[in-house]
N, C-alpha and C positions, 0 to 999 in steps of 0.2 A: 525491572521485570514485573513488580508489583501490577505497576498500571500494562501492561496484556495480558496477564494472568486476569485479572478483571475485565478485561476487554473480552476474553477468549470465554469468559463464566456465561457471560450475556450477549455474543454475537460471534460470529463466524471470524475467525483472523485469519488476516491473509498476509501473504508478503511476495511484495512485488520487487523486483531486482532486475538493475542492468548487470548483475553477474551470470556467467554462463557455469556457477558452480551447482549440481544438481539438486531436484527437489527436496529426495528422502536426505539429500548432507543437508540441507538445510532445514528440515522438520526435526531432523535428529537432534542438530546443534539444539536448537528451540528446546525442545523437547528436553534435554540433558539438562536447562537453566529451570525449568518447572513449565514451560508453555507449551502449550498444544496449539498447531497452527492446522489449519482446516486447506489451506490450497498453499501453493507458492508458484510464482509464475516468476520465472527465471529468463535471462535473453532470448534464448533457444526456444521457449513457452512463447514470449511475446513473437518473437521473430514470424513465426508459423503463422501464429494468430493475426497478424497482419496483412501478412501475403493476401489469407483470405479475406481481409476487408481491406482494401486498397486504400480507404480515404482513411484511412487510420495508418498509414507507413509513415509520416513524417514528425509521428509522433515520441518521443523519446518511452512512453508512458502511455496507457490506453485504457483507463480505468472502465469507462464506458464500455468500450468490448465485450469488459470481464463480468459484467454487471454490479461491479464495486460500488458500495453506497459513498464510502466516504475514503479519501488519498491522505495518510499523512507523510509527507517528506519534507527532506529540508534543502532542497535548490528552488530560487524563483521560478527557475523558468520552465519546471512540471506545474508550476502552478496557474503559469500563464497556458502553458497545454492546456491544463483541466479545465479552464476557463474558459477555454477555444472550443472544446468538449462540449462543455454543460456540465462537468461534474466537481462535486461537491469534492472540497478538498482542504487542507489547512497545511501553510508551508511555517514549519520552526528551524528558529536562527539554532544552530548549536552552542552558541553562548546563551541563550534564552533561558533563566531558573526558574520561570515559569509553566516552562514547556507542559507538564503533564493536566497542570488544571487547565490550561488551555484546549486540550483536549479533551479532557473529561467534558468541558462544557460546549465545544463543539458537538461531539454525540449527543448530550443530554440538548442541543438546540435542533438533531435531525429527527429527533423521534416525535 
């Protein structure tokens, strides 16, 4: 929780989800751990937002829509999305003990 509480100190956090569980249970949950989330864009969120942009439906994921500067998730193949995109993204194995300076140094390489 540490590394989005600093995340959240110094840029907008978001959370993007193929769950269809709603916004405020999910800011709340966040919120209970010490994090403040700024959007959450949930199935039902993307789903909509697609319709209206059509060349974004086949996308699992739609960072770009959203105007997200940076994706972090851990399946390949949003990352091959984000790629298909244009958008900046970083995919972590969940075995990875690295994971969070990897992305500390991801942002500190967008700015």
């Amino acid at each position: 929780m540490e590394l989005l509480q600093e995340i959240a100190r110094n840029h907008d956090l978001w959370i993007y989800t193929t769950s269809y569980r709603g916004p405020l249970y999910i800011k709340s949950w966040f919120r209970s751990l010490g994090v403040r989330l700024n959007y959450v864009i949930n199935q039902s969120i993307h789903d909509n937002a697609v319709k209206q942009n059509v060349s974004y439906t086949r996308y699992s994921k739609a960072p770009r829509l959203f105007g997200i500067d940076l994706l972090v998730d851990d399946l390949p193949g949003v990352g091959i999305e984000c790629e298909d995109q244009g958008c900046d993204f970083i995919i972590i194995h969940p075995a990875d003990e690295n994971w969070v300076e990897k992305i500390q140094l991801k942002i500190i390489l967008l700015r």
